[in-house]
TORKOL-4160 file (C-alpha; in steps of 0.2 Angstrom, whole numbers, padded with zeros to 4 digits, m for minus):
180
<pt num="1" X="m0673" Y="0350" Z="0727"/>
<pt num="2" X="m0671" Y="0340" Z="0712"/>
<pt num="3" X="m0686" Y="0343" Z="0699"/>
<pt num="4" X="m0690" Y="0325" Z="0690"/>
<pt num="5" X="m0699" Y="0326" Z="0673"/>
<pt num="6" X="m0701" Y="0312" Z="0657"/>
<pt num="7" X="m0687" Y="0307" Z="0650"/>
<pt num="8" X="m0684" Y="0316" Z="0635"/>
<pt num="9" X="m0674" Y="0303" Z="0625"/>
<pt num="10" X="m0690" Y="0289" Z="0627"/>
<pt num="11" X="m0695" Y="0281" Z="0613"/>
<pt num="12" X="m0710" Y="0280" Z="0607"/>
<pt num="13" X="m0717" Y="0264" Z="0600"/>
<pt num="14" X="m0733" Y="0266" Z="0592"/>
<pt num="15" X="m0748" Y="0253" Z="0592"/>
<pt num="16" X="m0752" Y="0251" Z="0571"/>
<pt num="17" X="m0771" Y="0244" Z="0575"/>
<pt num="18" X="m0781" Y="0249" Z="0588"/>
<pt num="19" X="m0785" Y="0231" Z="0590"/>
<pt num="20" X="m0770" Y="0230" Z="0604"/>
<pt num="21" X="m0767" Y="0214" Z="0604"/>
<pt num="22" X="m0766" Y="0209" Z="0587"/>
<pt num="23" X="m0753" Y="0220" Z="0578"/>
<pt num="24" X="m0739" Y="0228" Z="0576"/>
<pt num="25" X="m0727" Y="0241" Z="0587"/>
<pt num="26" X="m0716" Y="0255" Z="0576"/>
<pt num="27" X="m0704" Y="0262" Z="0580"/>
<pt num="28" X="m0702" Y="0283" Z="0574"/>
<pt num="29" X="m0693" Y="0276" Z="0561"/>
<pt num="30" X="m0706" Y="0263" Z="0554"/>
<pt num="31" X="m0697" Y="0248" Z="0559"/>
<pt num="32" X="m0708" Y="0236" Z="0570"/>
<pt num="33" X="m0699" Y="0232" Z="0587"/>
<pt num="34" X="m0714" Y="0219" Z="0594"/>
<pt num="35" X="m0728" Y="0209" Z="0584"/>
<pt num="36" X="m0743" Y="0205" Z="0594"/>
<pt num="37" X="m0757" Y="0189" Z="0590"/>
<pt num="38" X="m0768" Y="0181" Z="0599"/>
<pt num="39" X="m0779" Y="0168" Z="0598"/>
<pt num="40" X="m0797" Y="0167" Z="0605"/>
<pt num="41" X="m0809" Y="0153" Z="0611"/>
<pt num="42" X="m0826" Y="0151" Z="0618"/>
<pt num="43" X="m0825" Y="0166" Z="0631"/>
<pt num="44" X="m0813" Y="0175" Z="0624"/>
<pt num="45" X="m0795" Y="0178" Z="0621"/>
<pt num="46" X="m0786" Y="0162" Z="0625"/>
<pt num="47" X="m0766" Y="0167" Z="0621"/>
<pt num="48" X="m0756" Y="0181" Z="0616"/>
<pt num="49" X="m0741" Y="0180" Z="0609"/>
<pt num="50" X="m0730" Y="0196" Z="0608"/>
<pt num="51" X="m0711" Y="0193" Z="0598"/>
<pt num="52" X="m0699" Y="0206" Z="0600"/>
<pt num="53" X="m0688" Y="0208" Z="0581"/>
<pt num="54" X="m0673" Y="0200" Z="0593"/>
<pt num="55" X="m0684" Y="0185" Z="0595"/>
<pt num="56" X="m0688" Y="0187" Z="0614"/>
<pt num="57" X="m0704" Y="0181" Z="0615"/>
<pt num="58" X="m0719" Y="0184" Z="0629"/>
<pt num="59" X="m0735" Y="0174" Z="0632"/>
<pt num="60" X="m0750" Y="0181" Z="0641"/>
<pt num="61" X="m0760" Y="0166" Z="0645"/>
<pt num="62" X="m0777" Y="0175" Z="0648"/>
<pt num="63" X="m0786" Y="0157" Z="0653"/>
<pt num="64" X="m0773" Y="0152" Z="0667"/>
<pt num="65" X="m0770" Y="0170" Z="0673"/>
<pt num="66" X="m0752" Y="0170" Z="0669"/>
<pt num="67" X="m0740" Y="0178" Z="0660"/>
<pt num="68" X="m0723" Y="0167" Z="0653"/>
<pt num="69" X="m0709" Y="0175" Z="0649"/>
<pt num="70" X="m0689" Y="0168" Z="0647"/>
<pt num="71" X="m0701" Y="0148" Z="0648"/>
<pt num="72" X="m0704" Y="0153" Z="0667"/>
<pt num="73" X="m0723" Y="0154" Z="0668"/>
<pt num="74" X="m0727" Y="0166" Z="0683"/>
<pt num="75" X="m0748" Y="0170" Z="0691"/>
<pt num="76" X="m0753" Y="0189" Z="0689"/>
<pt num="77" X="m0757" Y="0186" Z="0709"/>
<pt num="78" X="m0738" Y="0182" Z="0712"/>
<pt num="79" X="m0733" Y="0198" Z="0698"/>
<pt num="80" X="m0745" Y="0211" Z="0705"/>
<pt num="81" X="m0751" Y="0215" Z="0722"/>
<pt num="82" X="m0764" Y="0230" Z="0727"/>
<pt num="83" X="m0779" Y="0228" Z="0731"/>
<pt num="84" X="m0793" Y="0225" Z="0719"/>
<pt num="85" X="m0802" Y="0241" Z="0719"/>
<pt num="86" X="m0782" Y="0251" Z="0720"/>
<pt num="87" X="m0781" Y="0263" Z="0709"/>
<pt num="88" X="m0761" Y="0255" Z="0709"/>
<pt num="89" X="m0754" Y="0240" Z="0706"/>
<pt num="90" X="m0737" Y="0233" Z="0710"/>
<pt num="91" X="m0729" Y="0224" Z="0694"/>
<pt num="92" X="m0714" Y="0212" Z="0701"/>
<pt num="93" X="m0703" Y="0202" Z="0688"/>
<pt num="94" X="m0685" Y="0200" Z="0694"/>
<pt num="95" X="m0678" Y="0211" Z="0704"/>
<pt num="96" X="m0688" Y="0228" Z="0700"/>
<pt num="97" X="m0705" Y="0233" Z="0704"/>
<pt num="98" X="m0717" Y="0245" Z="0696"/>
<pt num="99" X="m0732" Y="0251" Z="0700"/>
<pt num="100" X="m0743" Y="0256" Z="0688"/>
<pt num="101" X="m0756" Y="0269" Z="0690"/>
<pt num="102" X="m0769" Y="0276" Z="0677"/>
<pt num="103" X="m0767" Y="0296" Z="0676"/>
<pt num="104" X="m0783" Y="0301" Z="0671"/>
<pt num="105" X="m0778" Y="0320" Z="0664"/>
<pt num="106" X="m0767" Y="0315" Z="0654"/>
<pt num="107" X="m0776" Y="0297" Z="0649"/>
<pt num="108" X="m0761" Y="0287" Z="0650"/>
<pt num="109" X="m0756" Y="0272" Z="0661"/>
<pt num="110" X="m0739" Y="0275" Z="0670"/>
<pt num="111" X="m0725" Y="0260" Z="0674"/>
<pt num="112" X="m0715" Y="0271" Z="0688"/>
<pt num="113" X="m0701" Y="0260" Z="0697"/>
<pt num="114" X="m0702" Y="0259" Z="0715"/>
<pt num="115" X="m0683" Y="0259" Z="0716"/>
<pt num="116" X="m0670" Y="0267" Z="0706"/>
<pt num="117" X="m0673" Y="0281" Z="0693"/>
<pt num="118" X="m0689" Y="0290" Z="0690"/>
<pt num="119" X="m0684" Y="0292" Z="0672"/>
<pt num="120" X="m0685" Y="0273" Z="0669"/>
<pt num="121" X="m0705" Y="0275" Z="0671"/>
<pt num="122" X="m0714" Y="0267" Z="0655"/>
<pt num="123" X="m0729" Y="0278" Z="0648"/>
<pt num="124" X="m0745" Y="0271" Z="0638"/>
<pt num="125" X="m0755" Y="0284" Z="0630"/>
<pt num="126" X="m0772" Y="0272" Z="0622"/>
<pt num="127" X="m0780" Y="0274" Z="0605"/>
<pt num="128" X="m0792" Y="0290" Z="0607"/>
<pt num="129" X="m0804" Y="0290" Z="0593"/>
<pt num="130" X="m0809" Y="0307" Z="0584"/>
<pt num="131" X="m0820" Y="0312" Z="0570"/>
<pt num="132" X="m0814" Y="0325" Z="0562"/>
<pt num="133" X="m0797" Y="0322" Z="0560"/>
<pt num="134" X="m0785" Y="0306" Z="0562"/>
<pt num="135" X="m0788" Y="0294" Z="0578"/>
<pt num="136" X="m0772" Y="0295" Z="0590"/>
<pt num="137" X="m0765" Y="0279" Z="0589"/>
<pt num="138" X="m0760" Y="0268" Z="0606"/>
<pt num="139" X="m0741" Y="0270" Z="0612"/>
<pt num="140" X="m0729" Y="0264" Z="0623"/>
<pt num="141" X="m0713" Y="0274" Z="0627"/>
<pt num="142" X="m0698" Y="0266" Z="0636"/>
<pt num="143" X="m0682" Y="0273" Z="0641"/>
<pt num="144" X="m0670" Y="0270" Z="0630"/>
<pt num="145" X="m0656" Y="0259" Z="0639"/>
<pt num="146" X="m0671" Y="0250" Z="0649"/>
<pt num="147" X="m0667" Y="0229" Z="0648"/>
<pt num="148" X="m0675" Y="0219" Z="0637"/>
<pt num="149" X="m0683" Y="0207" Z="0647"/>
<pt num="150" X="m0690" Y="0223" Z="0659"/>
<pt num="151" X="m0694" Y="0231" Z="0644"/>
<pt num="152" X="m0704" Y="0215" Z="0638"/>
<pt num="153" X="m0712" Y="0210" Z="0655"/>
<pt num="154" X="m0719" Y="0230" Z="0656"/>
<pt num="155" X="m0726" Y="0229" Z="0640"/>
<pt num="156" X="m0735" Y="0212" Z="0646"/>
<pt num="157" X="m0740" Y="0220" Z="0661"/>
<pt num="158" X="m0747" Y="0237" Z="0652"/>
<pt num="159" X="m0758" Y="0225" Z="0639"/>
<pt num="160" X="m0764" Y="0215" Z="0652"/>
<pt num="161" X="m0770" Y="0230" Z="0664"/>
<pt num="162" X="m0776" Y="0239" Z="0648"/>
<pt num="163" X="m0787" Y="0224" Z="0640"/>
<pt num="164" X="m0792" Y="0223" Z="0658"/>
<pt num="165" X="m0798" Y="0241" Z="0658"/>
<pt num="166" X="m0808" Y="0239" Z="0642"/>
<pt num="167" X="m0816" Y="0222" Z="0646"/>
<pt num="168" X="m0824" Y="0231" Z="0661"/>
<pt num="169" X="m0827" Y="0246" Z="0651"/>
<pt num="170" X="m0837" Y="0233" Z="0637"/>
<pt num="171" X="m0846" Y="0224" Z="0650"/>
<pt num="172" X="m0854" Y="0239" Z="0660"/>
<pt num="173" X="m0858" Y="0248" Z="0642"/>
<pt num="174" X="m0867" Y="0232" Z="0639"/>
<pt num="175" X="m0875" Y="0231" Z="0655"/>
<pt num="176" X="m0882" Y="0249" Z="0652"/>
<pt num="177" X="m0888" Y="0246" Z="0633"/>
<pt num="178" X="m0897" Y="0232" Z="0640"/>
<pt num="179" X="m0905" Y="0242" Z="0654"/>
<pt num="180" X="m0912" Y="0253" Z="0643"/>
């Protein structure tokens, strides 16, 4: 039986602000592999841009629901299925799904394909503030031979899910500190 761990030779990109989607992503060596920016209306983020250095370039339009990528535009209810109270979800662009599962644990999200190698799986560890000593910075890791447009669709789905998880995250905070 065969034992599946990480891959080892993933690389990490790190998150420079915690402001995820507004900044950049570093690689080890310093470089920046994507640039993030959005803009913001009434109600919130409107569009976010993320440019990879090789000038790929995704939108997640937060307004319609959508994300665009390669100029085909496709509905987060045609990407993902699962229910809306699954603790996974189903990410579908091309020909290769992912699901994508929060492990609590470890507090990181996980893009695990649902066909092919395990060691294609994407991990997102978030920002994790601290006090005393330097706050752990968001990252991504990807494998390293992963495509660029599955590497760039993943990353889209992972900001999506994640700005998701802190807007419900802000809003029950909220709702607490103004039940007090």
């Amino acid at each position: 039986m065969a034992h599946h761990t990480y891959p080892i030779m993933s690389i990490p990109l790190t998150f420079a602000d915690k402001r995820l989607v507004e900044t950049v992503l570093v690689g080890p060596d310093g470089g920046v592999h994507y640039t993030t920016t959005s803009t913001r209306g009434f109600g919130g983020r409107k569009l976010t841009t993320i440019t990879a250095t090789s000038g790929l370039t995704g939108f997640i339009n937060w307004r319609e629901k959508a994300i665009v990528l390669n100029g085909v535009q496709r509905g987060w209810d045609m990407l993902r299925s699962g229910g809306k109270w699954s603790k996974e979800r189903e990410w579908n662009w091309g020909n290769r799904s992912f699901k994508l599962r929060y492990n609590h644990l470890h507090k990181e999200l996980l893009a695990t394909p649902t066909v092919g190698d395990i060691a294609d799986t994407v991990r997102f560890t978030r920002y994790r503030p601290h006090l005393l000593h330097e706050s752990e910075q968001a990252a991504i890791y990807f494998p390293p031979h992963m495509d660029e447009v599955e590497r760039m669709f993943l990353l889209m789905a992972i900001l999506q899910t994640e700005m998701h998880r802190q807007d419900v995250q802000a809003a029950a905070s909220a709702a607490a500190g103004s039940a007090g």
